[in-house]
N, C-alpha and C positions, 0 to 999 in steps of 0.2 A: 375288301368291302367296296374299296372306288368303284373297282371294272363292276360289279355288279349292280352298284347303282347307275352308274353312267349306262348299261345297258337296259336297266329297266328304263330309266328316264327317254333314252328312244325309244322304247315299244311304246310309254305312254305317248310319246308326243303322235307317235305313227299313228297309234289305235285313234288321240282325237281326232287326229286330222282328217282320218278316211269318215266317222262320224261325221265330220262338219261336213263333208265331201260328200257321202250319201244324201245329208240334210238337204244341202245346196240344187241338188239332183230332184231332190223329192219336189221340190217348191216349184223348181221350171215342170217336169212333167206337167203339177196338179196346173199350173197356168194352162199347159197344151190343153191338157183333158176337158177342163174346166171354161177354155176358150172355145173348142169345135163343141161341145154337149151347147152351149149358150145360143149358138147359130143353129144348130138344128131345132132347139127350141123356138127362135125366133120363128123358125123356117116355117115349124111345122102348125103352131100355133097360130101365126101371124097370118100364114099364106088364107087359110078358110076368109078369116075376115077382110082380109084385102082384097077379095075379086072381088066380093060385092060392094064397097065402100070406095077402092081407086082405082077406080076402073082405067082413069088416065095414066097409071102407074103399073100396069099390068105387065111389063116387060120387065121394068124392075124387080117386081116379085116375082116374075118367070124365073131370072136369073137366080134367084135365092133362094127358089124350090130346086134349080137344078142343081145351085154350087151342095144344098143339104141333103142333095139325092147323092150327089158326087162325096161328100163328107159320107154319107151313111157305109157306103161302098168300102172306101177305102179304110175305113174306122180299125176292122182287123188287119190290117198292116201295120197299123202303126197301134198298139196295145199299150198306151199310156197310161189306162186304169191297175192295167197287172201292173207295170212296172211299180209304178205308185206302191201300191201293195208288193211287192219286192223288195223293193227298196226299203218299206218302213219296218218290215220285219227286220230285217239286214242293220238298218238304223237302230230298233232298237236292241237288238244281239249287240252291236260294238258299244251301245254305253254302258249295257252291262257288265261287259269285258272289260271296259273302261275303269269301271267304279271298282271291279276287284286289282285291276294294276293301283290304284290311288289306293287302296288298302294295302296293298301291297307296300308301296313309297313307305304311306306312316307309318305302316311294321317296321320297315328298314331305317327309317328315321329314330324313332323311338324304342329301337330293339327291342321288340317285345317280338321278335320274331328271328331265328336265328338265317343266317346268309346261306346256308345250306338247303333248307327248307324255299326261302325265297325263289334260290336256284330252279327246284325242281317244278315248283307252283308257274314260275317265269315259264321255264318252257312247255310246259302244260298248257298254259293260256296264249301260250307263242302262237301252236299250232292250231288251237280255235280261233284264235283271228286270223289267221290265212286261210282256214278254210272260210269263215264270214268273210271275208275281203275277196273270194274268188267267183265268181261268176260266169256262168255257162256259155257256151256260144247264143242262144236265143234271149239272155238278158245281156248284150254285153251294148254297156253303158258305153259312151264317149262322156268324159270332161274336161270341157274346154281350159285352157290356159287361163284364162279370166276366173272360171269357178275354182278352180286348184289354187291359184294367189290369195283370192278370198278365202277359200277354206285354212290356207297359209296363216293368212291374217288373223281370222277366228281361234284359231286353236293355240297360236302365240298368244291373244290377246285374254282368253280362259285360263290358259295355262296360271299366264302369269297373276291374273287379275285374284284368282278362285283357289288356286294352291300354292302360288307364289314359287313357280318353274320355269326355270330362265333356259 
């Protein structure tokens, strides 16, 4: 009964951690996304009424229609809204996955579930989070050192706060 709890207890902690780790993901994208859409609206909105109003400031605005000409262009390279939507689907597939390993635990805790069964459910939902956790060559994320600590931090800090998992 040990080895099989101790092995659920690392897929839970895996499964939050990639959670917090897609979360973390999702928040910087929706800033990028959210940042370049805010300049083109400047840009595009702002520019009509600025030729005729500053007219001393025309080069200024020149440069802001061009940088949200140059943003418009490049927009399809860098696809931050799909990712966004990648991601959140992906985000919410692991808490799903998530909430049936924590069903899992308190079965295992509370034996209302026998270690056999656990077994087979365990690797069942092994392999639906590795395929959730796997990601194609045209979504493939980087996460920084910095966001993988903090999703570190998060998923210790739930664990223990929310299920009491050390």
């Amino acid at each position: 009964m040990a080895k099989i709890k101790e092995q659920l207890k690392k897929e839970i902690y895996d499964c939050r951690f990639h959670a917090d780790l897609m979360s973390l993901k999702v928040k910087e994208l929706r800033t990028y996304d959210t940042s370049l859409n805010v300049v083109l609206a400047i840009a595009s909105s702002g520019s009509i009424a600025s030729w005729t109003i500053w007219d001393e400031y025309a080069i200024y605005w020149g440069g802001l229609i061009a940088l949200s000409q140059l943003i418009t262009a490049l927009k399809p390279i860098f696809p931050f809204h799909k990712h966004v939507h990648t991601l959140n689907h992906r985000c919410y597939k692991q808490e799903l996955l998530f909430l049936e390993l924590i069903e899992m635990w308190q079965n295992l805790n509370d034996k209302s579930e026998n270690e056999s069964t656990i077994k087979t459910r365990l690797s069942y939902l092994t392999k639906q989070i590795n395929e959730n956790e796997f990601f194609d060559d045209d979504d493939g994320f980087e996460f920084s050192k910095r966001m993988q600590d903090k999703a570190q931090s998060m998923t210790e800090d739930f664990l223990v706060t929310k299920y009491n998992i050390k």
